[in-house]
PAKOLNU-83351 format. One line per 8 residues: their letters; for each residue x, y negated, z negated of C-alpha. Coordinates in steps of 0.02 Angstrom, whole numbers, padded with zeros to 5 digits. Each point is the difference from the previous one (the first is absolute). Layout:
N
a	X:Y:Z  ... $
END
This chain:
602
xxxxxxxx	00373:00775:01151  -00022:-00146:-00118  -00176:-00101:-00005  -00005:-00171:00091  00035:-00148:-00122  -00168:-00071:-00065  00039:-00148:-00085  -00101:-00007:-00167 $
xxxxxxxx	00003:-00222:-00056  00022:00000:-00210  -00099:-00137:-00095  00038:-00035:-00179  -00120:-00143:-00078  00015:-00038:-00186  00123:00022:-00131  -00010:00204:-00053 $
xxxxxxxx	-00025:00036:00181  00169:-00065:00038  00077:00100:-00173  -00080:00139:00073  00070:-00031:00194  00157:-00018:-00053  00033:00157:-00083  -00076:00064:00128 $
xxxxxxxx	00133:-00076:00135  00146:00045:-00085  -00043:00165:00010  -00023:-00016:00177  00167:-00100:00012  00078:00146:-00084  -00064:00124:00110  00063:-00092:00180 $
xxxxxxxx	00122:00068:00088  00132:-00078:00101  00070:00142:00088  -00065:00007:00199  00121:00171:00004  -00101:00085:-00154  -00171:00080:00067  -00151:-00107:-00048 $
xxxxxxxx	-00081:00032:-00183  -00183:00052:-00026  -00055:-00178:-00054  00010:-00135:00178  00064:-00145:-00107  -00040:-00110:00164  -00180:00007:-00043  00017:-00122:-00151 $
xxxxxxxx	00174:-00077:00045  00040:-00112:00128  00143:-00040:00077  00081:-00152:00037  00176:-00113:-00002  00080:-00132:-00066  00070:-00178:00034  00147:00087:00048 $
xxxxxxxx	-00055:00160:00091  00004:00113:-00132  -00133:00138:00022  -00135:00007:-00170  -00136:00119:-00076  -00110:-00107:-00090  -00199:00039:-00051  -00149:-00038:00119 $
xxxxxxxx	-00062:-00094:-00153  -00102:-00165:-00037  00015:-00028:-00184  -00129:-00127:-00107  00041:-00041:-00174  -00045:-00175:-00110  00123:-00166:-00024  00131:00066:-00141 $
xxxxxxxx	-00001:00185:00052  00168:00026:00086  00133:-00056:-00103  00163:00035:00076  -00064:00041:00159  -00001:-00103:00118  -00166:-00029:00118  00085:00010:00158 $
xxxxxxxx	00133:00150:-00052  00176:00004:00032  00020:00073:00178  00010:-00169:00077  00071:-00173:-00061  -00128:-00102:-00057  00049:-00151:00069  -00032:00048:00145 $
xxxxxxxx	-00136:00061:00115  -00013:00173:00084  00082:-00065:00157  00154:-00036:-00123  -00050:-00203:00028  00011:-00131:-00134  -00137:-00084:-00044  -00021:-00188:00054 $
xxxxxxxx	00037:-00131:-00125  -00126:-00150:00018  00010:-00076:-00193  00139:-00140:00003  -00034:-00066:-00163  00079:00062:-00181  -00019:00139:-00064  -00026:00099:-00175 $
xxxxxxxx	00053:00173:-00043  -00093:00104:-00113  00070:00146:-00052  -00066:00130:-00110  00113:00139:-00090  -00010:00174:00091  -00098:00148:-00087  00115:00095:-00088 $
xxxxxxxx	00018:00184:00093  00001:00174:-00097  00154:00130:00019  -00098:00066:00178  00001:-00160:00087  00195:-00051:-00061  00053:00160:00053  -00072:-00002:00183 $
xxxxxxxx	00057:-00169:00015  00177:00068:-00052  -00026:00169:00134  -00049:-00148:00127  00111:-00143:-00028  -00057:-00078:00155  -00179:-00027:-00053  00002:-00185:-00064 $
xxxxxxxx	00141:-00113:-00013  00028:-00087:-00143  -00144:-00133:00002  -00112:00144:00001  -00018:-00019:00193  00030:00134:00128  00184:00009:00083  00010:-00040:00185 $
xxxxxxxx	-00040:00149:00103  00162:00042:00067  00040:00074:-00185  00073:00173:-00004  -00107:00160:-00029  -00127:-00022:-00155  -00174:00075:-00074  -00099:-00062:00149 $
xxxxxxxx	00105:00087:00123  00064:00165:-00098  -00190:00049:-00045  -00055:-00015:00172  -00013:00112:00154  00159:-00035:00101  00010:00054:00191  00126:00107:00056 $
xxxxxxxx	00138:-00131:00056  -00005:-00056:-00188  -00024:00165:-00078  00187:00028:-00049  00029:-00167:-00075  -00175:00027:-00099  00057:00178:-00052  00173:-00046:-00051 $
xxxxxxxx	-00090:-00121:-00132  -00051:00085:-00172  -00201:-00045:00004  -00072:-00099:-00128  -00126:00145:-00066  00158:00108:-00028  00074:-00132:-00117  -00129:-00027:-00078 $
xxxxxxxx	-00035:00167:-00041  00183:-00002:-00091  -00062:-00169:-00139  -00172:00082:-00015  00037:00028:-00200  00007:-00218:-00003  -00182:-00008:00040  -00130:-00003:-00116 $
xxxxxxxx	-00089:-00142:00058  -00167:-00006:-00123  00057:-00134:-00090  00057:-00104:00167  -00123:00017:00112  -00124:-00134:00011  -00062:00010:00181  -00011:00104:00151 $
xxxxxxxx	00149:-00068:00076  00106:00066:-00150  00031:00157:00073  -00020:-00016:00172  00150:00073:00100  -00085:-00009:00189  00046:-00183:00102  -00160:-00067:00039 $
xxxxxxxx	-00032:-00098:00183  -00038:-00180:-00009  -00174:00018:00035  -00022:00139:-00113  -00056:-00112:-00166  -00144:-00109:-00027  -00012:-00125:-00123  -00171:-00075:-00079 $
xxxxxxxx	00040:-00162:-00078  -00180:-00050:-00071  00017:00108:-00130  00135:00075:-00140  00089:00154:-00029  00015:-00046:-00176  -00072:-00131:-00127  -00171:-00025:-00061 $
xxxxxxxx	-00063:-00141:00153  -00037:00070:00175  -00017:00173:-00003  -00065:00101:00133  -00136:00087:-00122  -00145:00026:00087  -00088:00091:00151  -00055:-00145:00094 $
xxxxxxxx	00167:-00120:-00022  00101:00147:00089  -00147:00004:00144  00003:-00210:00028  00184:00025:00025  00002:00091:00169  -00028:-00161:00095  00103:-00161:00039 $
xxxxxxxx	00207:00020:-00003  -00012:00178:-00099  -00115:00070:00149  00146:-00078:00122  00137:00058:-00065  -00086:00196:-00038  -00056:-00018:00203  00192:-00071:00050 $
xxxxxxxx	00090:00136:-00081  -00150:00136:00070  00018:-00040:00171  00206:00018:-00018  -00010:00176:-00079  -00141:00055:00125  00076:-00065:00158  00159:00085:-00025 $
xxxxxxxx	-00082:00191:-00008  -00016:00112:00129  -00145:00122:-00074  -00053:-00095:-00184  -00126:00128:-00063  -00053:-00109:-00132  00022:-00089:-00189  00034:00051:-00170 $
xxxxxxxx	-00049:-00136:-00130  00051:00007:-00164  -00124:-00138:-00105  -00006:-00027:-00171  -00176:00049:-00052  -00043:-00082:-00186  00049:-00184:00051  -00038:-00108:00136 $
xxxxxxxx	00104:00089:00131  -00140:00111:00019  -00106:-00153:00079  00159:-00025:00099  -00002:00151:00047  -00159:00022:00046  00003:-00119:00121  00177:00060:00076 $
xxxxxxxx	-00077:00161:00033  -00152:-00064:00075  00108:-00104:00116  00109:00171:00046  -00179:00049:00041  -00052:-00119:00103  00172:-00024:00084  00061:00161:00023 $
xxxxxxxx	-00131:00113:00007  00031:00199:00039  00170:-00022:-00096  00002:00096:-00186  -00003:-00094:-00138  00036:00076:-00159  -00025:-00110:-00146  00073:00058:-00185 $
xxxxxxxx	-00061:-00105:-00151  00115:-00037:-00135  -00028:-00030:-00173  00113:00010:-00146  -00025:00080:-00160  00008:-00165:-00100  00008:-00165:00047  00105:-00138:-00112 $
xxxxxxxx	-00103:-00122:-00140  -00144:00106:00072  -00154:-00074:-00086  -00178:00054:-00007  -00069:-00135:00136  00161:00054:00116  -00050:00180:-00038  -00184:-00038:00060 $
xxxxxxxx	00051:-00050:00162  00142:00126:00044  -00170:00108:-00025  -00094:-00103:00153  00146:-00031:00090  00054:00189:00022  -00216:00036:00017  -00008:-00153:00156 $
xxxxxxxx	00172:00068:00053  -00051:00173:00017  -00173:-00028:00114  00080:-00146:00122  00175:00082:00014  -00107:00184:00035  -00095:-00055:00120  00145:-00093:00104 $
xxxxxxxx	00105:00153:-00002  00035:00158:00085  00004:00051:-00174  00036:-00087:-00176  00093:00111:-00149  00021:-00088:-00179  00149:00039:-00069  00032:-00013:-00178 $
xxxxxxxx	00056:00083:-00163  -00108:-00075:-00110  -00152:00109:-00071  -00128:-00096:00100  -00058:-00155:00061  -00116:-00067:-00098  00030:-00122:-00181  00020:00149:-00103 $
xxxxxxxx	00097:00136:00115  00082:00165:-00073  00161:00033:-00056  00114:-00016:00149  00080:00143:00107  00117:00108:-00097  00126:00086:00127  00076:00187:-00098 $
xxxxxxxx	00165:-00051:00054  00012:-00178:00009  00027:-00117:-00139  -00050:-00161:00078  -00065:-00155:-00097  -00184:-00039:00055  00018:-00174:-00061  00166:-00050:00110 $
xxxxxxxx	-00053:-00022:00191  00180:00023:00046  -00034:00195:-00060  -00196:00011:00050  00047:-00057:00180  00138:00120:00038  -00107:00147:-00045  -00149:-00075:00117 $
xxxxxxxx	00146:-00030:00130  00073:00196:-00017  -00184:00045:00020  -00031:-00106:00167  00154:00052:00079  -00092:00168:-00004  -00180:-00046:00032  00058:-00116:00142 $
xxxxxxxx	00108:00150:00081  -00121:00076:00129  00014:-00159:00122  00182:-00014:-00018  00068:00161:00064  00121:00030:00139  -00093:00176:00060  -00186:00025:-00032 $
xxxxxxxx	-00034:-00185:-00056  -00187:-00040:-00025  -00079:-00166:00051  -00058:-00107:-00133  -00180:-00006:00076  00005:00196:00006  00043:00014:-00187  -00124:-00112:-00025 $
xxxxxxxx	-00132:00053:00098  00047:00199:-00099  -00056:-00094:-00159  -00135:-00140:00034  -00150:00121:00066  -00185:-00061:-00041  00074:-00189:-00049  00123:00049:-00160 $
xxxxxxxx	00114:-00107:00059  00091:-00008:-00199  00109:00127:-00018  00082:00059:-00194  00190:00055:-00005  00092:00118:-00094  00178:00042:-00036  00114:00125:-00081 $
xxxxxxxx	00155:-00127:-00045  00108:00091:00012  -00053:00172:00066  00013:00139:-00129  00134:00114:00090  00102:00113:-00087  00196:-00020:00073  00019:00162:00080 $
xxxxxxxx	-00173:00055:00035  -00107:00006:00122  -00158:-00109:00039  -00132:00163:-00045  00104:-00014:-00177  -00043:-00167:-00022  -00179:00010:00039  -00040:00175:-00093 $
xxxxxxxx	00076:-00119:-00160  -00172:-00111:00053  -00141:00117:00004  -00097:-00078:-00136  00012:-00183:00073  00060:-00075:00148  00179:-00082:-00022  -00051:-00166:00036 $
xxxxxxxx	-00078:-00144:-00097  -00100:-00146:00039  00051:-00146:00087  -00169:-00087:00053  -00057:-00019:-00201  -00091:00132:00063  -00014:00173:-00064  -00025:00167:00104 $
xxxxxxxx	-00168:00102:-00016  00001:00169:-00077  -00121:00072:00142  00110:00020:00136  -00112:-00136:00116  00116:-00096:00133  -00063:-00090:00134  00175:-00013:00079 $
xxxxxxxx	00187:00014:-00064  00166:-00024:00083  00131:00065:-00124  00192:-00050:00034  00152:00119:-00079  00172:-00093:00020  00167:00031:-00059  00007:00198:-00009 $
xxxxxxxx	00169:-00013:00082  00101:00130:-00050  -00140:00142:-00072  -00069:00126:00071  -00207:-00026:00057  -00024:00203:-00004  00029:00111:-00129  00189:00063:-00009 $
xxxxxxxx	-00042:00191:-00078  00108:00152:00068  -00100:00098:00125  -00137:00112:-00076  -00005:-00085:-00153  -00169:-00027:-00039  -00091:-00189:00012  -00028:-00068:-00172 $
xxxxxxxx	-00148:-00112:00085  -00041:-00024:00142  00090:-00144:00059  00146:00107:-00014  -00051:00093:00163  -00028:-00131:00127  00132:-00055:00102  00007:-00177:00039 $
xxxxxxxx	-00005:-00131:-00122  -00160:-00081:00091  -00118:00163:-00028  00082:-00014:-00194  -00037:-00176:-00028  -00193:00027:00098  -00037:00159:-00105  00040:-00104:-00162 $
xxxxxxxx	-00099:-00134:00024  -00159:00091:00091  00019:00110:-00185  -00077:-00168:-00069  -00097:-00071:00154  -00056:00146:00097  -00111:-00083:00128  00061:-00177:00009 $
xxxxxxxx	00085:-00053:00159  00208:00003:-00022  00137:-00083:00107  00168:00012:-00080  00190:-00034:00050  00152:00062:-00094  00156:-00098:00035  00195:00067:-00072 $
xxxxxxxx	00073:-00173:-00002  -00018:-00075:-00198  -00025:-00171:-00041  00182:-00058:-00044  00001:-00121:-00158  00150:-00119:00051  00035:-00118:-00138  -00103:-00116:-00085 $
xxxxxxxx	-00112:00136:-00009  -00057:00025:-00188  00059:00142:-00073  -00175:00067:-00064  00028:00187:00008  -00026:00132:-00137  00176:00071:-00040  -00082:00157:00037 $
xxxxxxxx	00043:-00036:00181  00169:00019:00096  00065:-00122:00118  -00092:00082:00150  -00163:-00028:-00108  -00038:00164:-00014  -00033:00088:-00177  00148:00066:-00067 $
xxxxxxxx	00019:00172:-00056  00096:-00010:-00153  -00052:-00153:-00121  00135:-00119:00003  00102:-00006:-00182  -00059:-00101:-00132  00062:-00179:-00011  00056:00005:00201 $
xxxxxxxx	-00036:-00149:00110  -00123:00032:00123  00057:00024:00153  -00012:-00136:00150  -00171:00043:00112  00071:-00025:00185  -00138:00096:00097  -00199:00033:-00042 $
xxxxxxxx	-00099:00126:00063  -00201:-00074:00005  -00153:00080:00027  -00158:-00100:00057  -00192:-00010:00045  -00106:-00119:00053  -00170:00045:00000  -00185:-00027:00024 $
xxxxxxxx	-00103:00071:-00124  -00148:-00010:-00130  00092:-00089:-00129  00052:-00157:00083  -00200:-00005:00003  00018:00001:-00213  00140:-00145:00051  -00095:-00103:00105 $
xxxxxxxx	-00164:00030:-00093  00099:-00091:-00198  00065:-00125:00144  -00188:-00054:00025  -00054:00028:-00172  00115:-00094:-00055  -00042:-00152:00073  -00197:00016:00054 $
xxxxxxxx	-00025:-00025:-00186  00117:-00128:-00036  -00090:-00171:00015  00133:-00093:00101  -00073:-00183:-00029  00001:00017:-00171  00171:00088:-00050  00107:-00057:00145 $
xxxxxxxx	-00074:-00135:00100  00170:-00062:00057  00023:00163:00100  -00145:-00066:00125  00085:-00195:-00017  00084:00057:00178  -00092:00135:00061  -00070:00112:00045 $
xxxxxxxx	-00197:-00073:00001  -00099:00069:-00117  -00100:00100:00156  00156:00062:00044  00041:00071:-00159  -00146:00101:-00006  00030:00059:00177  00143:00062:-00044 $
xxxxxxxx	-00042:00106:-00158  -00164:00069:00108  00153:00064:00148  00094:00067:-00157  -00165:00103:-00088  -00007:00050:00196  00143:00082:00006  00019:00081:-00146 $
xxxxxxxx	-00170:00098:00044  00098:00066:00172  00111:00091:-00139  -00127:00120:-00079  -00022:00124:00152  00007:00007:00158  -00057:-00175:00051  -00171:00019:-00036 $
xxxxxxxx	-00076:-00139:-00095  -00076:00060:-00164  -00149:-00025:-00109  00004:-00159:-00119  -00033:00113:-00143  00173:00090:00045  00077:-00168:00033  -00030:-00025:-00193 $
xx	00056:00137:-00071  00175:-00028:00074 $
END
């Protein structure tokens, strides 16, 4: 018996959140089903899909998603998608013409679109007419209708149409997109509903003028017509669920989204209280004509971000592959079978995306779903509400094998790596975990030895693939409190994926037995098995403690007085960094406040 729907609302605010979230939905898009005759998968895509129709009746899947990005970010896309004609309302009225005098046309040359884009526009020749203008809705079938959940009168004209992801999956050789892509909206494959977007005019995607740089710019913003328009398109998601059990905000952390989002999730607070929110902070690895000033305050913006956007949240989780998040961080994450380039956020984004499909599993299940407050509340004891992830992208599986295989491989270290530019302790001390396997589909979870051949370890003698994944873990936290879920579904990598994957790897993305032959081209990734943990533990105290360092001994009047220009107050400031030094002391045992001579030798 399936769970009841709880609606989960996604918020993406700033420009890597939304490179990020849109990996993230294609994956999703790739993994709905349309089929009411097939039995119902293990992930409820109703949780973070809603559905709706068209102008002209046609039944749609589209995200429960509010979007905010700067003036100049979209490109091609167009702010109030493609689902509806936009010369006309939602009631399918035309809008009143009052100006009788002349007028003058401006008209600015379109972006030009990568091979992705041309080709879905090809697959869905309905899409825009030729000004670049949605057809009327009485067209014929097209992306917005063949990539959406179609009810059982409909089912055999949907069926008897070849779906977009399958011909896609055919030109997937055409796409290597890391010259082309530019923004977010380059290789988004998901139709978006009109109030999904949010534009900020006052300031600028690109250029050197109006930049949204610092802390208290993004906070000032959450007032006026951008506070309107977030409330407008809140109230039309909410109203329309049945059970919403809460948000999931993806902010950008090192620029002034984080004051944006600060705010946002102290208004989900205020507005929707009891209701999860689970808020993921997302920086890049490197950000373009970086300087050292720009560096300086990605360094108080992700500091501010952290404390406000902590203490509005069920929980908050950075999530980034750099080496830390301070001026002068490590080198960033290095994945043993990934080849990704740190630099490009097309590449840095999908991994974080493959890793969040995983990490955000437990709440979107069909059977044995867990409430985002629950998850929360298994991770935030004695006020840690900052939790670090980590992921094995992908999941080092032998093709063949079975899961106690894979892990005897990992005795020495755990498989996965940091994610939260934040690395694991060597003392086995958790305060909480809740680690996520996905994508074993296909391999066995217990050992596959003829009877009364001995266990080589033993993993090999348990039988169920929960009590092997448990005994593995507890082998490196013994004591800590463990929740964990293994789902058999993959993540399916539907074109414009990047092809980042070690050639090592066969199309299932599992290891391959047999290297491939020299000079072969890799093969084409379709699947990913992932393995995840987010935890609460002593070393996000090390985090948060080079957070406060950091900037307690920076003097902020004299090196970057223009930070303060807009706020925060000066008072403020140093609020903040006290709530931040408070913190990181609940990390170092068991919520006990320690000694100031301990506090120093942190």
């Amino acid at each position: 018996m399936s769970n009841v729907c709880r609606e989960v609302i996604t918020l993406q605010l700033g420009h890597y959140s939304n490179f990020v979230g849109t990996h993230w939905w294609n994956l999703q898009d790739a993994s709905l089903s349309y089929d009411p005759e097939t039995s119902p998968g293990e992930i409820q895509s109703d949780v973070v899909f809603r559905e709706g129709r068209t102008l002209g009746g046609h039944v749609t899947h589209t995200p429960r998603l509010i979007a905010m990005d700067l003036k100049g970010s979209l490109r091609t896309l167009r702010q109030e998608g493609s689902l509806y004609d936009a010369g006309k309302d939602l009631k399918g009225h035309s809008p009143a013409v009052i100006w009788e005098g002349s007028l003058m046309t401006h008209k600015e040359s379109p972006a030009e679109k990568n091979p992705f884009l041309k080709d879905l526009d090809k697959l869905d020749p309905g899409r825009y007419s030729e000004e670049g203008r949605p057809k009327s809705s009485q067209r014929g079938e097209t992306l917005a209708e063949a990539d959406s959940y179609c009810p059982p009168q409909r089912l055999a004209a949907a069926l008897s149409v070849e779906t977009v992801n399958s011909q896609l999956a055919r030109v997937q050789k055409c796409y290597r997109l890391e010259g082309s892509v530019k923004v977010w909206s380059d290789f988004l494959r998901v139709h978006l509903h009109p109030r999904t977007i949010s534009v900020i005019h006052q300031y600028n995607h690109d250029g050197e003028a109006d930049r949204l740089e610092a802390f208290g710019q993004g906070e000032a913003l959450l007032q006026g017509s951008v506070l309107e328009q977030l409330e407008d398109k809140l109230h039309f998601f909410v109203e329309e669920c049945d059970y919403l059990q809460g948000f999931q905000v993806l902010c950008d952390l090192a620029n002034g989204f984080a004051g944006l989002g600060s705010k946002v999730t102290e208004m989900l607070q205020d507005s929707y209280g009891g209701r999860g929110i689970l808020t993921w902070g997302l920086a890049p690895v490197s950000h373009p004509n970086s300087t050292p000033m720009t560096e300086l305050y990605h360094m108080l913006n992700c500091t501010l971000g952290t404390v406000h956007m902590a203490s509005h949240s069920s929980f908050f989780c950075p999530l980034t592959l750099r080496g830390g998040l301070g001026r002068r961080p490590s080198a960033p994450t290095a994945f043993p079978y990934l080849n990704y380039d740190p630099s490009l956020w097309y590449h840095s984004s999908s991994v974080l995306a493959l890793a969040l499909d995983a990490l955000t599993l437990p709440y979107r299940l069909n059977k044995d779903s867990v409430p985002m407050w629950q998850m929360a509340d298994a991770l935030t004891v004695s006020g840690r509400k900052v939790v670090a992830a980590y992921g094995a992208v992908p999941f080092p599986m032998m093709h063949g094998s079975s899961l106690p295989d894979a892990l005897s491989a990992c005795t020495d270290a755990l498989p996965w790596k940091p994610l939260s530019a934040c690395s694991e302790p060597g003392n086995g001390r958790c305060y909480g975990q809740w680690a996520t396997l996905k994508g074993f589909d296909g391999q066995s979870l217990i050992s596959s030895l003829p009877p009364g051949t001995p266990p080589p370890t033993p993993l090999h003698s348990l039988h169920c693939g929960e009590d092997v994944l448990e005994s593995y873990i507890r082998s490196f936290y013994p004591t800590s409190p463990l929740a964990l879920q293994l789902v058999s579904a993959p993540s399916k990598l539907t074109p414009p994926f990047p092809q980042i994957f070690s050639q090592s790897l066969c199309a299932q993305g599992f290891m391959q037995s047999q290297p491939p032959p020299r000079g072969s081209p890799a093969p084409l990734v379709s699947t990913a098995p992932v393995m995840t943990s987010l935890q609460s533990g002593p070393a996000l105290g090390s985090l948060l403690s080079e957070m406060h360092r950091g900037a307690s001994t920076l003097n902020i009047c004299r090196v970057a007085p223009s930070f303060l220009s807009q706020g925060p107050e000066m008072a403020d400031y140093k609020e903040a960094l006290e709530e931040l030094r408070l913190l990181a002391r609940c990390y170092r045992g068991d919520g006990v406040m320690s000694s100031s001579s301990e506090e120093d030798d942190y």
